[in-house]
N, C-alpha and C positions, 0 to 999 in steps of 0.2 A: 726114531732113526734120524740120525744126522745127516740132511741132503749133503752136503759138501763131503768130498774124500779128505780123511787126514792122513798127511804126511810124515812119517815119524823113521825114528834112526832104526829101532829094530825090531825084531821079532818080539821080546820081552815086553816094549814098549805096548804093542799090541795087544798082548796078553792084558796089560793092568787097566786099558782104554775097552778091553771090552768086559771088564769085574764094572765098568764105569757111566757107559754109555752104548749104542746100540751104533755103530758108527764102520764103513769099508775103512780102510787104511789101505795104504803104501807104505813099502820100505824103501829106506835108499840106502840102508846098509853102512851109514856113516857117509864118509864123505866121497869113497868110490862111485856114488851114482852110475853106476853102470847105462848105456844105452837106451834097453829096455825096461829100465828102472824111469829113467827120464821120462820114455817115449807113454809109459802108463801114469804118468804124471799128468804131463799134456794133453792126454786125451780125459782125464778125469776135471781138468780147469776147462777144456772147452765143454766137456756136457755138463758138472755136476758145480763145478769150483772146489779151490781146495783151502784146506785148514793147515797151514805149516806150524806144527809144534814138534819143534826139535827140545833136544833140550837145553835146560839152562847149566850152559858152561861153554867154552871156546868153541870147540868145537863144533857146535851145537849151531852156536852164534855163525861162525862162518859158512855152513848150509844152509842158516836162514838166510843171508846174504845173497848166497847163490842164490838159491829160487828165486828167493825175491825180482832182481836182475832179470830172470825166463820168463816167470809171471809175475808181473805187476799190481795185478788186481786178486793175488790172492788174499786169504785172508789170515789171520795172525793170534795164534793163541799164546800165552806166557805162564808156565806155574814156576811161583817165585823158587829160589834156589832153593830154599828151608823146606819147601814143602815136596823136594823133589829128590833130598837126600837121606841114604839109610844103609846101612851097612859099607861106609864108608866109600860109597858111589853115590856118583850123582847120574839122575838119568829119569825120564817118564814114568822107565818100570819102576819106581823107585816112589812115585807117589800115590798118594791114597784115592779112591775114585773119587771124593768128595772134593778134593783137590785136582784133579784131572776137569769134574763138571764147574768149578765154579772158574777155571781157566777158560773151560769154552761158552760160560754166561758171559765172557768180557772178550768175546773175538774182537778184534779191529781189524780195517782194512787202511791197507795205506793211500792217502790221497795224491790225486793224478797232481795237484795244483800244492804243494806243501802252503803254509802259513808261515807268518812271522809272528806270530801273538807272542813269543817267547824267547828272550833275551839269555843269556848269562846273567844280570843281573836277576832274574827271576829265578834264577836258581840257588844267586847266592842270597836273595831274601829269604827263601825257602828254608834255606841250610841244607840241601844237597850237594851243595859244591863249596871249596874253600873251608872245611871245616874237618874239625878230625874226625866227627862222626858222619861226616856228607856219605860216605858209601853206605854206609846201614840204615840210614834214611830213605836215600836213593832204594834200596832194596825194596822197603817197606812199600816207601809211593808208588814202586814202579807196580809192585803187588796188589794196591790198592787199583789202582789207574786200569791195570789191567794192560801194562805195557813192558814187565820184566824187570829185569834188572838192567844197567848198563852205566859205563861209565858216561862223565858226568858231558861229554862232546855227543856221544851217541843216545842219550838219555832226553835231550835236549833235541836231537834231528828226529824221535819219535813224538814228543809233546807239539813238534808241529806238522806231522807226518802222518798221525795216527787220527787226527781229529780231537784234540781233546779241545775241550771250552775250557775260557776262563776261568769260569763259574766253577769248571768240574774239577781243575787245578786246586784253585783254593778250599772247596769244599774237602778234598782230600789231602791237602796241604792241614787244615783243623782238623780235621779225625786223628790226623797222627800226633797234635800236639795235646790232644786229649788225655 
């Protein structure tokens, strides 16, 4: 059983999180959040903390946001795009438990103090940014990292937001060109 509540968009999602894992959830329904949608939020960050895994797409992306904003200290699951589309949706329910658990082996939390360890230039060393293949790289690393997809501004405020090391940049920066 997962101590932390996850936070997910809907019912379906639930459904595939628990073929997956032993875990309470909340819904918020998408982006309506309603009240009592919120207020069971809240009370699940002050007793239990929460796991916010929306999913990977806009939408998805701008609930993560919001929470984020309400609770600062929660924490942060990602299943890359590819592994979260099927039947021409994309969405949580949409990926495989295997994929669901090895998203919540790489939770992050975002830190109160961000870092600077990480430039632009380190991205265009990388070849995530400036380049015609930067987004499907970006994909891969963010999948690797355990930090999603995103573009190559917001991709860059999680590399120093999320915790990651040097060490762990580069190390998964070689996996990929393996």
């Amino acid at each position: 059983m997962i101590k932390e509540v996850l936070v997910v968009e809907g019912k379906m999602d639930v459904v595939a999180i628990d073929k997956a894992v032993e875990a309470d959830c909340i819904i918020t329904e998408g982006f309506n959040l309603k009240p009592q949608a919120l207020d069971s939020i809240a009370k699940a960050y002050q007793k239990r903390g929460i796991i916010i895994m929306t999913d990977p797409d806009s939408a998805g992306e701008r609930i993560r946001r919001f929470l984020t904003k309400r609770f600062p200290e929660a924490k942060h699951a990602f299943i890359p795009k590819e592994d979260a589309t099927a039947n021409n949706d994309i969405g949580i329910e949409q990926a495989s438990p295997e994929a669901i658990r090895t998203a919540l082996a790489k939770v992050r939390t975002m830190d109160w103090e961000p870092t600077n360890n990480f430039t632009g230039a380190d991205l265009l060393r990388a070849g995530i940014s400036g380049s015609p293949a930067a987004s499907e790289k970006r994909a891969k690393l963010g999948a690797v990292l355990g930090i999603g997809y995103a573009n190559a501004k917001t991709f860059l405020q999680r590399l120093n937001h999320y915790g990651i090391t040097r060490q762990e940049f580069q190390q998964a920066v070689a996996e990929l060109e393996k």
